[in-house]
N, C-alpha and C positions, 0 to 999 in steps of 0.2 A: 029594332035591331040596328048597331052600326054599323055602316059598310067597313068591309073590308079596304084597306087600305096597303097596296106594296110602300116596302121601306127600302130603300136601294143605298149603296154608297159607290161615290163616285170617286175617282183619283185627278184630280186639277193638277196641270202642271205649268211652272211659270219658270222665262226663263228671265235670267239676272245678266246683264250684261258688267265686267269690272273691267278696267285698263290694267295692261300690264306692261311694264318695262323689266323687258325680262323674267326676272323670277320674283322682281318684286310691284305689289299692288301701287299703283297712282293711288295717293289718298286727298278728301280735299286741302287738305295743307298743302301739299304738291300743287294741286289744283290751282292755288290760290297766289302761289308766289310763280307761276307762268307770264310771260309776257304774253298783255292785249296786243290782238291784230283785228285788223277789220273783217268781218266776217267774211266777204268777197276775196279777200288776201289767202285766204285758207282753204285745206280739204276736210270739212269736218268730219270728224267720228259719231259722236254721239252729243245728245242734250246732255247738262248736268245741273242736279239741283243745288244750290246751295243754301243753307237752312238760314243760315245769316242775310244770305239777298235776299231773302223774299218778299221782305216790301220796299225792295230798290228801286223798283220800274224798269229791271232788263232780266233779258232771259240769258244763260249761259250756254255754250256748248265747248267743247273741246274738239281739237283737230291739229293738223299739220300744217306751218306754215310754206305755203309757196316757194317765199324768197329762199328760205336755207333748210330745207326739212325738220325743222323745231317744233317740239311738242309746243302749242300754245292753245291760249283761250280766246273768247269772242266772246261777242255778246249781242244781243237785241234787243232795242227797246219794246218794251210793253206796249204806248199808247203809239195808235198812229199819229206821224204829222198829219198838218192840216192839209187840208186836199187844195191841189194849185201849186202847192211850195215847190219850185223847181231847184235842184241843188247847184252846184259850181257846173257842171258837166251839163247842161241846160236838161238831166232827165225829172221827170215827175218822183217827189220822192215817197208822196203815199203809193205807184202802181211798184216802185222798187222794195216798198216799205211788203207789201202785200204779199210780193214773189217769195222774200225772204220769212217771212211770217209762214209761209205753206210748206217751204221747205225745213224750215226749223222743226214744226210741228210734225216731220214726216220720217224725224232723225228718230235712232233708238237712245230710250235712256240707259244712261251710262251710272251705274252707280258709284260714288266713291266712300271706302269707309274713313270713317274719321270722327272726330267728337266734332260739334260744334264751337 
């Protein structure tokens, strides 16, 4: 005899995060003709994928810039530097490389429509 077995269904919910400027969608086109700021220059919003970077070696997020409240983009790279490299500013740029890496990874993704 087979056991018996419950069949259930369950309701998943997920949520989408999109940018708006006003009434209308940021799309990656918008996305893409944004002035680069250095990540530290800015207040990010969210990650964003770009299906075109994805074997660039940097990750993308969007946010507001500091200097003049300008929608703009950022980015970080993929590999860390080598451990030791100190930058212009005498800091270690693998433990700054790392800090940014945690907080990237902690942002929500942003989706933007758009073709590739």
């Amino acid at each position: 005899m087979t056991p018996i077995r419950t069949v259930t269904v369950e309701v998943l919910r997920a949520e989408v995060r999109v940018l708006m400027v006003g009434t209308r969608q940021v799309t990656l086109s918008v996305f893409r003709q944004l002035d680069f700021v250095p990540w530290e220059e800015c207040e990010l919003m969210g990650r964003v994928q770009d299906p075109r970077e994805k074997d660039s070696g940097w990750f993308f997020a969007i946010g507001v810039s500091r200097a003049d409240g300008s929608l703009v983009r950022t980015w970080l790279r993929k590999q860390a530097p080598p451990a030791g490299l100190i930058d212009e500013d005498g800091r270690n740029t693998l433990e700054d490389w790392a800090a940014a890496m945690a907080f990237y990874t902690n942002l929500p993704l942003i989706v933007l429509a758009g073709l590739t």
